[in-house]
N, C-alpha and C positions, 0 to 999 in steps of 0.2 A: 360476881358481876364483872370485874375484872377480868377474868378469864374469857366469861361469853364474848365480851366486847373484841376483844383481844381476837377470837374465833373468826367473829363476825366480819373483821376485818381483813386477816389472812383468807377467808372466801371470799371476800369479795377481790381482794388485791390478785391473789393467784386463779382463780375458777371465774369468777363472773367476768373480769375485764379482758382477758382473753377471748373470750366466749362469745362477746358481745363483739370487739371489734372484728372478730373473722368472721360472726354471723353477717356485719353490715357488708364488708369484702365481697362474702358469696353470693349476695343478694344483691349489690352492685356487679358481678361480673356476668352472672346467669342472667340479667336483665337485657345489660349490652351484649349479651351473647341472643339472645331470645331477638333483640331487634335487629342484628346482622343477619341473622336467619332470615326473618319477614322482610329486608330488602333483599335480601340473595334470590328468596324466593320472585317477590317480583319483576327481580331482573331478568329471572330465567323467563317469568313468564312471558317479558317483552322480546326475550330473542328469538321466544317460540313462536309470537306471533306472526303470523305471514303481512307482510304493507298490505292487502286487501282487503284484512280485519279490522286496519290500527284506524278505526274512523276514529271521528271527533269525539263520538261519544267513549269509546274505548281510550283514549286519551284522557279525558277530564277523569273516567272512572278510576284509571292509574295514579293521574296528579293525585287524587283524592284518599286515594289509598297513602302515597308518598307520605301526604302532607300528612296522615295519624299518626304514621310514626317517627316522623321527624318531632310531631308534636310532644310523641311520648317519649321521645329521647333525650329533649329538652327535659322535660318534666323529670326523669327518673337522674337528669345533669343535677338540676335543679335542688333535687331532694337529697340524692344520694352523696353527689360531689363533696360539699362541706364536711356531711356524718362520714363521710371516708377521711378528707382530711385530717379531720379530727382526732377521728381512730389512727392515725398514721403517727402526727403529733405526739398522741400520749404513748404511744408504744417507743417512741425516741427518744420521749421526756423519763421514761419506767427505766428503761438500760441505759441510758444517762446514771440516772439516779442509781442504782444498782452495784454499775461500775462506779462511782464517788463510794460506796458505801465497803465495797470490795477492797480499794486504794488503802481506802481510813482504817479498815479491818489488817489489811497485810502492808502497812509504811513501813514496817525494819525490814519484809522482807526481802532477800535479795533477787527473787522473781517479780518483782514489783519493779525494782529498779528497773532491770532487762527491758518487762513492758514497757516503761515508761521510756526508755530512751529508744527501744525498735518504732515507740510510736511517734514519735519528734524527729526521728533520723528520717520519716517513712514521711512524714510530713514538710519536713525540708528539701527533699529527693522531689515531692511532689511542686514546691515552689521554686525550684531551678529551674 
């Protein structure tokens, strides 16, 4: 029982959270890449138009177009922004955690020290 649990946990810590936060990434980037497309598109198609086409009606039909996907850019803001966040956070919070565990595992050694002081020499450098 012990063991399984113990499995259970090493898949989800290394295989499924990985997995999950580059799934939401890719599904955030391909979406704002899919909506940069459908304006790019209809921007070409506004510089293709000749001024003798652009009536009124050709204009509302463009606003109208605009406004879907602004709407859906919102919306994909809306959804995705946070679960990115999120995924962002715990992946900072995981090598945080990682590194403390790394530290506590190697404190005699003297490659530890090194790090430790290239990363405070590296951070006082940074506040001068």
């Amino acid at each position: 029982m012990m063991y399984s649990i113990a499995f259970f946990k090493l898949v989800l810590s290394y295989f499924l959270n990985p997995t999950v936060t580059n799934l939401v990434a890719f599904v955030y980037s391909v979406s704002c890449h899919l909506c940069y497309r459908s304006l790019r598109r209809l921007s070409s198609e506004l510089d293709k138009c000749p001024p003798e086409a652009f009536t009124f009606k050709m204009q509302i039909e463009m606003l109208k177009r605009r406004q879907k996907i602004i709407k859906l850019v919102e919306k994909i803001e809306e959804t995705l922004s946070t679960a990115s966040f999120i995924a962002c956070s715990a992946n900072f919070m995981a090598c945080l955690a990682h590194m403390s565990q790394l530290l506590e595992y190697f404190s005699g050694n003297p490659i530890v020290i090194i790090v430790q002081v290239s990363f405070s020499t590296a951070h006082a450098q940074k506040l001068a």
